[in-house]
C-alpha positions as CSV (number, residue, x, y, z in Angstrom):
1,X,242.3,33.3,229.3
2,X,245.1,31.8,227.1
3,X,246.4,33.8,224.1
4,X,244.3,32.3,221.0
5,X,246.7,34.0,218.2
6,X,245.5,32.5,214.9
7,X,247.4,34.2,212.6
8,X,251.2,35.4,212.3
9,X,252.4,38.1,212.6
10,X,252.8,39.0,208.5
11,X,249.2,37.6,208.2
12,X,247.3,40.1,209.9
13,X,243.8,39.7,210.7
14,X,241.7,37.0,209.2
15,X,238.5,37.3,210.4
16,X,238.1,40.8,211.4
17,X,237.4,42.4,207.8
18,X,234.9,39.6,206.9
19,X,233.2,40.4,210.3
20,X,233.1,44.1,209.8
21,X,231.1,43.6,206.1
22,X,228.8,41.3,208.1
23,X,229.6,38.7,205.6
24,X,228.9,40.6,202.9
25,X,232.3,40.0,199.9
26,X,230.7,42.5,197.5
27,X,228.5,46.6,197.8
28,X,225.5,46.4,196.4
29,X,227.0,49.0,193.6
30,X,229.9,48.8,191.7
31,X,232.0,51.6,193.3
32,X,235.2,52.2,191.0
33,X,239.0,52.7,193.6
34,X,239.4,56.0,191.9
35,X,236.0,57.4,192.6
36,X,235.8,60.1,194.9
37,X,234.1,59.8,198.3
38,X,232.7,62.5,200.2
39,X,230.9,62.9,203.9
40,X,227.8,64.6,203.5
41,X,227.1,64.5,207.6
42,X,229.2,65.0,210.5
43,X,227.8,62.2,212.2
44,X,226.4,58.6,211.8
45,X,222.8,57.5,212.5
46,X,222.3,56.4,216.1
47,X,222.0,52.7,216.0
48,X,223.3,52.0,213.1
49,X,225.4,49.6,214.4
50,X,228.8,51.0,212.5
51,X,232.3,49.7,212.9
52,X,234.4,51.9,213.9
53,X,236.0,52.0,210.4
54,X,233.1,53.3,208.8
55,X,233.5,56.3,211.4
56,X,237.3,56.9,210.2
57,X,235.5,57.1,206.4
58,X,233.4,59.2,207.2
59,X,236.0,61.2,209.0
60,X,238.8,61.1,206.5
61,X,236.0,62.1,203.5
62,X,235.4,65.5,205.2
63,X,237.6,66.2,201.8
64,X,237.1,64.4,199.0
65,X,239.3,61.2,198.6
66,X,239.5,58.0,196.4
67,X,238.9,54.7,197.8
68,X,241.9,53.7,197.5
69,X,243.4,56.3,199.6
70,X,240.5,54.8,201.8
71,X,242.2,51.7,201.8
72,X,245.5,52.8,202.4
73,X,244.2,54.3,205.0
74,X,242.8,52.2,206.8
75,X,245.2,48.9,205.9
76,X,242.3,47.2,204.4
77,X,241.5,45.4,201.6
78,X,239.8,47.3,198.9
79,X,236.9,44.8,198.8
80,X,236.2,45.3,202.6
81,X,236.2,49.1,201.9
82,X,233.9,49.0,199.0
83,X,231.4,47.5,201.1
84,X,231.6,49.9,204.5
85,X,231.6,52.8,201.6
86,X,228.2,51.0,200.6
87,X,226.7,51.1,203.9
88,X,227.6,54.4,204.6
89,X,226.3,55.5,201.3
90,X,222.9,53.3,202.2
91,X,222.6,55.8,205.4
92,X,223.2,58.9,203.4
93,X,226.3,60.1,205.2
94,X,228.7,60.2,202.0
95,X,228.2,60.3,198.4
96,X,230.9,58.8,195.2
97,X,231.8,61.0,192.6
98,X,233.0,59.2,189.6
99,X,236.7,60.8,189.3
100,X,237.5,63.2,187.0
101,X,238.0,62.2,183.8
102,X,241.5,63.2,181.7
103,X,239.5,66.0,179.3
104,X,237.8,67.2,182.1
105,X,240.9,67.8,184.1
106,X,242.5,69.0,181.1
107,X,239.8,71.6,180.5
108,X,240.1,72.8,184.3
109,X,243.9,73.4,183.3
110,X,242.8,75.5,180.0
111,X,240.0,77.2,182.0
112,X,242.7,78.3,185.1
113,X,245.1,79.4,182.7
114,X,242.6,82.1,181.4
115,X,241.2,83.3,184.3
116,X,245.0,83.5,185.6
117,X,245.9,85.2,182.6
118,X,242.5,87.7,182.4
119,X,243.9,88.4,185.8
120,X,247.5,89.3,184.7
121,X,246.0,91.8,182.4
């Protein structure tokens, strides 16, 4: 079989990421690339004819982790991402967390800062 390269090297890929999203540019929710992603099951359901990208989501999201780490990640566009997050959201195997907002991490700070010193004492 002769080598059918279609793209150079710098190009990477062209058709692989729209074939992994079956097409599809755009999840059916508007997932924000700082929300948080989480696995919710160890495994995928059988037949449910996942790339093997969505297994390395699902893998890396044992902890929680933006989708743009996701991204990076994977060496994927963020678009592409989105959308494999959306299917594997669809099957129940993660959930997204908005990220925490500014106040809210600044009010973990406060709160740590009195246990810790309640603690000292």
């Amino acid at each position: 079989m002769p080598n059918r390269t279609w793209y150079d090297d710098e190009a990477g890929p062209v058709v692989r990421p729209y074939a992994m999203t079956r097409g599809r540019t755009r999840p059916a929710q508007e997932l924000d690339v700082v929300a948080l992603v989480l696995s919710v099951r160890d495994t995928v359901p059988v037949g449910a004819g996942f790339e093997p990208e969505h297994l390395h989501i699902l893998d890396s999201a044992r902890r929680p982790i933006s989708i743009a780490e996701l991204a990076a990640h994977l060496d994927l566009p963020l678009g592409v991402v989105r959308v494999l997050i959306d299917d594997l959201v669809g099957a129940g195997c993660v959930v997204v967390r908005p990220a925490p907002t500014t106040a809210e991490l600044q009010s973990r700070r406060l709160l740590e800062a009195v246990i810790d010193g309640l603690r000292a004492i």
